[in-house]
N, C-alpha and C positions, 0 to 999 in steps of 0.2 A: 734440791726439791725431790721429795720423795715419789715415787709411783702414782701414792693412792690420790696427792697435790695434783701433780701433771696431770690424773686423766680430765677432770673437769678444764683443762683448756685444749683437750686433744681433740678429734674428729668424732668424736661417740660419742661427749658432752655427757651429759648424767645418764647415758644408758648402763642397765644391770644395776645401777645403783639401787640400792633399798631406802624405801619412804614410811614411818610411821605417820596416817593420817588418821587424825583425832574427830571421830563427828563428822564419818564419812557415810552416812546411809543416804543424807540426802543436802540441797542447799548448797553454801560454798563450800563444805567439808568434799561432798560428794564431788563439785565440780574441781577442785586442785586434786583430789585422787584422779578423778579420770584422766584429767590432763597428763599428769606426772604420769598412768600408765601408756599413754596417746605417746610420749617421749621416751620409752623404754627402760622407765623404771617399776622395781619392783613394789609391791606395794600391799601394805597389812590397812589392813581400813576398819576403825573400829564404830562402833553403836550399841546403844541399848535402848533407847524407845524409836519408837515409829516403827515398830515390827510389820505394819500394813505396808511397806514401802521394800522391804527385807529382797523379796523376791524380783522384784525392779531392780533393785542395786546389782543383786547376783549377776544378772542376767547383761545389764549392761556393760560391766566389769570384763565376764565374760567376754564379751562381742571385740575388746581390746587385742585378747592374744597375747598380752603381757600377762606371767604369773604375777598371781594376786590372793591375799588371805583375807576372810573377813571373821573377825571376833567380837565376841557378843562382852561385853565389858561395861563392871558399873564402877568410873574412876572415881567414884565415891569413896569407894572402900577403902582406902589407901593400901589396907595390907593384901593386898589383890592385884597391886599395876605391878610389883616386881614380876610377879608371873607373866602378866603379858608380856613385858621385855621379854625373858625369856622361852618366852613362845615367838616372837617375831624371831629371837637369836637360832631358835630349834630350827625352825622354819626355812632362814635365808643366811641366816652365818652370819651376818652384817647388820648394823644399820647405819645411813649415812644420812637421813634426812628425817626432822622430825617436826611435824604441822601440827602445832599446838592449839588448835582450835578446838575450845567444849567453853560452854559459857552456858549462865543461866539467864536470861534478861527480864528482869521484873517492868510489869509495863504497871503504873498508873491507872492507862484506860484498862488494864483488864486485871490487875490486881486488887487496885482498891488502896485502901491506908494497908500498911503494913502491919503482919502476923510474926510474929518468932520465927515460923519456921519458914515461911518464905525467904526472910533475913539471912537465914542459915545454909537456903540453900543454893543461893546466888553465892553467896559468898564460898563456899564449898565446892560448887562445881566452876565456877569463874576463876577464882582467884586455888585455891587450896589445890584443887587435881593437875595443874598447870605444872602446880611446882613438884610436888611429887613423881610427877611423867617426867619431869625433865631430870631430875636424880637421879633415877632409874636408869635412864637411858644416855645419862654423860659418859660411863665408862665405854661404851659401845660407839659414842659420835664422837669422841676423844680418840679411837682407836681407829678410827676409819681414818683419819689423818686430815679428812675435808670436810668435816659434818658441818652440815646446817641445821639451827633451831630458828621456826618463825613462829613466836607468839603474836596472840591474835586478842588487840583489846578492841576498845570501842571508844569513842570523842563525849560519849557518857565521863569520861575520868574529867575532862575539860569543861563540859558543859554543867554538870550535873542535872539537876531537875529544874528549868530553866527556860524561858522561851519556847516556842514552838513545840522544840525535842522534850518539853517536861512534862506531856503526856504522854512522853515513851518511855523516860531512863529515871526510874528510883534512885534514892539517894546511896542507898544500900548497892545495889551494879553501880552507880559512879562511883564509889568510892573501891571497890576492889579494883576497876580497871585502874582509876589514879594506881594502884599498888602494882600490875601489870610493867608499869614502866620503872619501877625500881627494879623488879627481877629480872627485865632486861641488861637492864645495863649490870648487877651482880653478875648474870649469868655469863656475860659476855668477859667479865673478869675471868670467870673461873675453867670458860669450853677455850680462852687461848692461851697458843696460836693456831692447835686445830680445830677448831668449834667455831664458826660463827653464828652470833645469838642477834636477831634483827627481831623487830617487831611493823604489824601492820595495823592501826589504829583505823577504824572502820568506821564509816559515817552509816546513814540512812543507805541501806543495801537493800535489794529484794531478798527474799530468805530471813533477814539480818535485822528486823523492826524497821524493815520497807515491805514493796511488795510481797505478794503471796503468806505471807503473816495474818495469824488470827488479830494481830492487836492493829495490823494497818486498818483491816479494814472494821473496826470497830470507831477508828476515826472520823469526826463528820470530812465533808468534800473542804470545808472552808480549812479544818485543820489541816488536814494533807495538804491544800496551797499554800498555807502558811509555812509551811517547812518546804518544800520547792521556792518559795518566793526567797524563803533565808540562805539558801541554798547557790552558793555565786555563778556553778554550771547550771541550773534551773532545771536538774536531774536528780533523782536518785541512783544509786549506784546500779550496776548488775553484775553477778555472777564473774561476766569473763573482767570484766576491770580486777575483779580481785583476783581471778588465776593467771592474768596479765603480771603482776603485781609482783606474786608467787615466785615465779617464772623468772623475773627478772632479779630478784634476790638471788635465788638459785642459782643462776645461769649464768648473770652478768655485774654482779655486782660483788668481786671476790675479795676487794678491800673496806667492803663494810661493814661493823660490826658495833652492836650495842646502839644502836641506832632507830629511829621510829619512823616509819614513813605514816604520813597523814594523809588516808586517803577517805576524803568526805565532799567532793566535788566544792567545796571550798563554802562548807556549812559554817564551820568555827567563825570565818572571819567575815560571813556574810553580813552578820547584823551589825558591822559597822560600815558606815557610809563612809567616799571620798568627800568632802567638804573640795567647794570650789577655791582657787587658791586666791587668798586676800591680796587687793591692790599692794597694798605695805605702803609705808610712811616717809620713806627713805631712797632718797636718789644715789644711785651711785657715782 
């Protein structure tokens, strides 16, 4: 076992380590950077809109005391994300961890029928910059000896536009996040045995087409009960459930890889019922 293996089961755990966090200005991005800098890792945090929020970010990053980079980035570009890699590489030498979270989420209530380029651009920042970040940045989490990637889909790929959640998730986001979980499992081929490539499939979140979202609250009261009532914890998610989540990837789970954890407080399989169980016809 090499060095860079052993230190994640050593007394430091991921401190010093380096974090690329994707769609870190605010929401869950924000919350798994802060955490991961709260644990004394290092950490590049990127964003391009919400620049009203910009100075927040700074400021509370700050108040950590863990060194932290913040870059203004549009993964759009593709011929643009190799620079960022090597701007995190200029930066910290390293990287060892990489939070694959940028999505675009077409809502129904706030979309409408679909346009081309709405089409275009779910698909481009969901599915397309996911994969590009992650190219970039194999040679570097290959090299660290222990890297982690955690892509970040959503139960849109399962559900699609359907029940309750189908005035949240277009068919156009279903269908890239369904693609999400093939490049997990490619990925997970290709980052070992030093890379492990998990994915976190994300239900009705706050941030996330839950709470504090323009398109929750575009929902009547009766919709929003309708997705808690399908919903088998009779919650939507928050914030720390997913940097819980994060966390335990990272930290505690060093034989898993290529893998999906489904965290939707148990929305997918809410809409089927237990059936009582039949007398039966037969004595034994």
């Amino acid at each position: 076992m090499d060095s860079q293996t052993s230190n994640i089961d050593s007394e430091s755990g991921i401190r010093d380590k380096v974090a690329l966090v994707l769609g870190a200005i605010k929401g869950i991005g924000k919350g798994i950077g802060f955490a991961l800098a709260n644990e004394g890792v290092k950490v590049a945090l990127t964003y391009f809109d919400w620049e009203e929020s910009l100075d927040e970010m700074k400021h509370d990053f700050a108040q950590t005391g863990t060194e932290h980079l913040v870059v203004r980035a549009n993964l759009l570009k593709t011929s643009k994300i190799q620079a960022l890699i090597q701007n995190v590489m200029d930066h910290f030498g390293r990287l060892d961890i990489l939070i694959n979270n940028i999505e675009r989420g077409g809502w129904p209530v706030v979309h409408g029928p679909y346009v081309k380029e709405q089409w275009d651009i779910e698909m481009e920042t969901t599915l397309r910059a996911k994969r590009w970040v992650f190219d970039a940045a194999l040679p570097l989490l290959k090299k660290s000896g222990n890297g982690v990637v955690i892509n970040f889909s959503s139960i849109a790929g399962i559900t699609g536009r359907s029940g309750p959640a189908g005035y949240i998730f277009n068919e156009g986001y279903s269908a890239a996040n369904r693609g999400i979980s093939l490049l997990t499992e490619t990925w997970a081929r290709l980052g070992a045995p030093e890379v492990r490539v998990n994915e976190i499939m994300l239900g009705i979140v706050e941030t996330r087409h839950g709470e504090k979202t323009r398109g929750w609250e575009l929902l009547t009261e009766e919709q929003k009960q309708d997705i808690i009532d399908h919903t088998l914890l009779q919650r939507n998610g928050t914030i720390e459930d997913v940097v819980k989540t994060v966390l335990y990837i990272i930290k505690d789970a060093p034989f898993m890889t290529g893998s999906v954890l489904r965290l939707d407080g148990g929305y997918v399989l809410g809409g089927e019922k237990v059936v009582p169980m039949p007398k039966g016809v037969e004595d034994i």
